[in-house]
C-alpha positions as CSV (number, residue, x, y, z in Angstrom):
1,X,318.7,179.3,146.2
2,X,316.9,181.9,144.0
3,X,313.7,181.9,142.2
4,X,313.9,184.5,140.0
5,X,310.7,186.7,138.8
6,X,309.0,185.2,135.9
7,X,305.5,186.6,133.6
8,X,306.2,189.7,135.1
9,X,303.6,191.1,132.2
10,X,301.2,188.7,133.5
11,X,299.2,191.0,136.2
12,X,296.9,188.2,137.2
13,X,299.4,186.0,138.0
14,X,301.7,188.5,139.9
15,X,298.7,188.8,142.4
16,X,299.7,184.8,143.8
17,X,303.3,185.5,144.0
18,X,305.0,185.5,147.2
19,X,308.1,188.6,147.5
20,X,311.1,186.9,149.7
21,X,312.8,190.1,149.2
22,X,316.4,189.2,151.1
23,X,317.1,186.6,148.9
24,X,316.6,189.0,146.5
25,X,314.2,187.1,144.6
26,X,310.3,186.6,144.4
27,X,309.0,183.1,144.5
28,X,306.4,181.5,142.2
29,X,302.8,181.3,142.9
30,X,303.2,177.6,143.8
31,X,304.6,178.6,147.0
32,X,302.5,179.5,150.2
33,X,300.5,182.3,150.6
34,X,302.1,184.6,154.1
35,X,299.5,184.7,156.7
36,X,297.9,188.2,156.1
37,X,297.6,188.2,152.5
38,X,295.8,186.6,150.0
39,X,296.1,186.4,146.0
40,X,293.6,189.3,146.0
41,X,295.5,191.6,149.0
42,X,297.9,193.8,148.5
43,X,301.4,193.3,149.8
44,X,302.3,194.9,153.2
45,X,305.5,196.9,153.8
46,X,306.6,198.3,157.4
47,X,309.7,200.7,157.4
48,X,311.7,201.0,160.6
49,X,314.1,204.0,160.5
50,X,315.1,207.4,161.3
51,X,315.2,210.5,159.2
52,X,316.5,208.4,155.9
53,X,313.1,206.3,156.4
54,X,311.1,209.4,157.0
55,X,312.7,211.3,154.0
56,X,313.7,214.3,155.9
57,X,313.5,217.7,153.2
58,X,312.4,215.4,150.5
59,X,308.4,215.2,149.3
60,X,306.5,212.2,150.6
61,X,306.9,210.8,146.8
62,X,310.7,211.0,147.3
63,X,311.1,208.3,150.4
64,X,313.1,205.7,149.5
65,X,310.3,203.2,150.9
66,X,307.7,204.6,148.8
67,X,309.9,204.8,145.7
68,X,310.4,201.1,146.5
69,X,307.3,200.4,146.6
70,X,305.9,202.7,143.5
71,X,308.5,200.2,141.7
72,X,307.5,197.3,142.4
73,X,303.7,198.3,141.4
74,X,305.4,199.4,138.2
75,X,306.2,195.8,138.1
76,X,302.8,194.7,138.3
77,X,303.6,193.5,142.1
78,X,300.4,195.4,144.0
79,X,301.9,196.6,147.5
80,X,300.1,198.8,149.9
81,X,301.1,202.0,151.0
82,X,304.6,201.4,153.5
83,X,304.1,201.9,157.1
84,X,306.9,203.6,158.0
85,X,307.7,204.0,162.0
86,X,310.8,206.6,161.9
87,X,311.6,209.9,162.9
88,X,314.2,212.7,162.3
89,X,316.9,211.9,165.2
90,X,315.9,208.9,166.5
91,X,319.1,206.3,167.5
92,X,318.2,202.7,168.3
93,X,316.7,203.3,171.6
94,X,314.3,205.8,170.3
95,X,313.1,203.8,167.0
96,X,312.4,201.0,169.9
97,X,310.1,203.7,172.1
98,X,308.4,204.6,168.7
99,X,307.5,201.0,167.4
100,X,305.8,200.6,171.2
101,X,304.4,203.8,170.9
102,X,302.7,202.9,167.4
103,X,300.7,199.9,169.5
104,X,301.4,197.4,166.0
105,X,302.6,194.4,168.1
106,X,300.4,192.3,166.8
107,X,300.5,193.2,162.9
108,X,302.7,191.2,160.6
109,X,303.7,192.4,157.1
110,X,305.0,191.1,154.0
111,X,308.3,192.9,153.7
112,X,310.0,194.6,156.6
113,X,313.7,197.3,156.3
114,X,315.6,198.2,159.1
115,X,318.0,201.0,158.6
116,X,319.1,202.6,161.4
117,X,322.8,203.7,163.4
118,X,323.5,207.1,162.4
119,X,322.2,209.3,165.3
120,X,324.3,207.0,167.8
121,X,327.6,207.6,165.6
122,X,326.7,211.6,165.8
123,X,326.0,211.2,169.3
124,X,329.3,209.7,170.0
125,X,327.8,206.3,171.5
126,X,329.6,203.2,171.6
127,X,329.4,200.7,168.4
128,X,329.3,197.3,171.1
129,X,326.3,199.4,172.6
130,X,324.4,200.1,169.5
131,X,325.3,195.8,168.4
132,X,323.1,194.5,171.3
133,X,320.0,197.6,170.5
134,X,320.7,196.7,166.8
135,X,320.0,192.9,168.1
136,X,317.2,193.7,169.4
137,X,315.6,195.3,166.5
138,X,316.0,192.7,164.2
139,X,314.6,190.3,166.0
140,X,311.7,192.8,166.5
141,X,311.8,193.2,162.5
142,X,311.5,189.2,162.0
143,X,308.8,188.9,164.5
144,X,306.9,191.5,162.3
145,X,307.6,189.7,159.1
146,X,305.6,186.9,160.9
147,X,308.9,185.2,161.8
148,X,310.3,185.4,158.1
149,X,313.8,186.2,158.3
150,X,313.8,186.3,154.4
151,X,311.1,189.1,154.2
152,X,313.4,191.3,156.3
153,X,316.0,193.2,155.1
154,X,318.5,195.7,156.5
155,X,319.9,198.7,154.6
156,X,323.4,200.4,155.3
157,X,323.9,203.5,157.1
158,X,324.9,206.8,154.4
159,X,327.8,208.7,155.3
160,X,326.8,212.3,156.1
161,X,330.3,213.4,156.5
162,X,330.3,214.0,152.8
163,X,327.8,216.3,152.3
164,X,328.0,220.2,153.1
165,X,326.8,220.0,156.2
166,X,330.2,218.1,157.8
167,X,332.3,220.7,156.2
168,X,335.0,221.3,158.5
169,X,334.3,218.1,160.3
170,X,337.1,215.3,160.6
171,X,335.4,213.8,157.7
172,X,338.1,210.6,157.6
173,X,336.8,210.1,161.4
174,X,332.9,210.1,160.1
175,X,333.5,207.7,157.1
176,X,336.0,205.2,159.7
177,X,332.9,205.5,162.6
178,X,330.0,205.0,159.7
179,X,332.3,202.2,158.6
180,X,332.4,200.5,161.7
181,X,328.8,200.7,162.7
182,X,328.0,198.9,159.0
183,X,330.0,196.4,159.7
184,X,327.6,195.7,162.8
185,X,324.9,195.9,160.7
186,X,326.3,193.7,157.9
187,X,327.5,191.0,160.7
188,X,324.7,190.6,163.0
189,X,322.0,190.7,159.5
190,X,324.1,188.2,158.3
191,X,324.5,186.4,161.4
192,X,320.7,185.7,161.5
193,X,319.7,185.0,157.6
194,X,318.6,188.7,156.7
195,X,319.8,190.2,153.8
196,X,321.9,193.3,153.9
197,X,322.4,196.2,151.0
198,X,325.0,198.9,151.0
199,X,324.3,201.8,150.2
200,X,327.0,203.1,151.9
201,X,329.3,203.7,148.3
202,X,326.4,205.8,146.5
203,X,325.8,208.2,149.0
204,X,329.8,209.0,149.1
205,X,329.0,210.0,145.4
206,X,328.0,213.0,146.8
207,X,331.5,214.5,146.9
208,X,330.9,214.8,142.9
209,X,327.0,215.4,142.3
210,X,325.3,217.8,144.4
211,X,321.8,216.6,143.0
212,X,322.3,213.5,145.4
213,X,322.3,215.7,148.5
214,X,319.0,217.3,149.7
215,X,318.2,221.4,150.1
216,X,319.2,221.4,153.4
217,X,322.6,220.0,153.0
218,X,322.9,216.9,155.2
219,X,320.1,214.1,154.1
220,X,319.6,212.3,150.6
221,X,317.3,213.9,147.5
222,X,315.0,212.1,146.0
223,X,317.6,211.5,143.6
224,X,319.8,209.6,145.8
225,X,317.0,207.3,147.2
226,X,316.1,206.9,143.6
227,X,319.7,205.3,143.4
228,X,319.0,203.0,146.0
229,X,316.3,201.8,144.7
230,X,316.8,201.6,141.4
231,X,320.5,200.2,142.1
232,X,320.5,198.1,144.7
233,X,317.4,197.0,145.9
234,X,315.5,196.6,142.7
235,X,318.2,195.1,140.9
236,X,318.7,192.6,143.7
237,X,314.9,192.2,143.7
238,X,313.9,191.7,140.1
239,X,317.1,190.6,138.4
């Protein structure tokens, strides 16, 4: 099933490779070129998300996406910029009025993420609710990745009720309810071909390093994202 990166030194060669990053793999230059780029275009990235996408209290440097992305130039892999849709706040119904409101309907990309649940478990709202809005954005994310369920992929949902922020919250209730809307996530990704990573168990390292939790005591450093990347995503990526 997996092609795993090869000549990764090779920076010519790298420019024809195709990234089919939920299989965590990238496929030889022998495959097919995605319809909007060629072996002298950059890659294209779109990040769906709320304030984890957005990298709320960290520098722009420190988003997760564009750590992602800084890596996989490190790799020799050239990647544009992300586009990243995603606000501080935003549930599932919101990141859907802000992808209509960025008028990209008719873009496709390279590599699309989705993460996204954590404002509708803080706002109390129904996990069966947020399943059929969660649907709906993944099928909005594979139209993006030009139909290209393998160029989509879905990250977990952290649990804030570890950081300083939840203290004297019913922190048990917050993991169980974070829990239960990732194993939405995880099913209905799964369900339709996408790949899914959990990142769930590093930000509950928090409890013992401080460093992983941003200055205002509720989001991820640039640390933690660092983790992610580095971690999960990577690793799964260039193994």
């Amino acid at each position: 099933m997996c092609v795993y990166l090869q000549n990764i030194g090779d920076k010519n060669s790298m420019k024809h490779l195709i990234i089919i990053l939920l299989a965590g793999m990238i496929s030889c230059k022998t495959q097919s070129v995605p319809q909007n780029q060629t072996a002298d275009k950059a890659l294209t990235y779109l990040a769906l998300g709320d304030s984890y996408t957005i990298g709320e209290s960290v520098a722009e440097s420190g988003r997760w996406p564009v750590q992602l992305a800084k890596e996989m130039s490190e790799k020799d892999i050239e990647i544009a910029s992300p586009k990243i849709i995603a606000r501080t706040g935003w549930t599932t119904d919101e990141l859907k009025a802000g992808i209509t409101a960025a008028n990209i309907d008719n873009q496709t990309y390279d590599m699309v993420s989705l993460l996204i649940g954590v404002n509708n478990q803080y706002r109390g709202r129904d996990a069966e609710q947020f399943r059929s809005e969660f649907i709906d954005l993944l099928n909005q994310s594979v139209a993006f990745a030009g139909g290209k369920k393998d160029h989509v992929f879905v990250v977990s949902i952290p649990d804030w009720g570890v950081t300083p922020f939840a203290q004297g919250r019913d922190q048990a209730k917050i993991a169980k309810e974070i829990d239960a809307y990732n194993a939405v996530c995880k099913e209905e990704a799964e369900q339709m071909g996408i790949k899914y990573f959990d990142i769930t168990p590093i930000s509950r390292e928090a409890t013992k390093n401080a460093e992983l939790v941003a200055s205002d005591g509720l989001h991820p450093s640039a640390k933690m994202y660092e983790r992610w990347v580095k971690e999960v995503m990577v690793k799964g990526l260039l193994k």
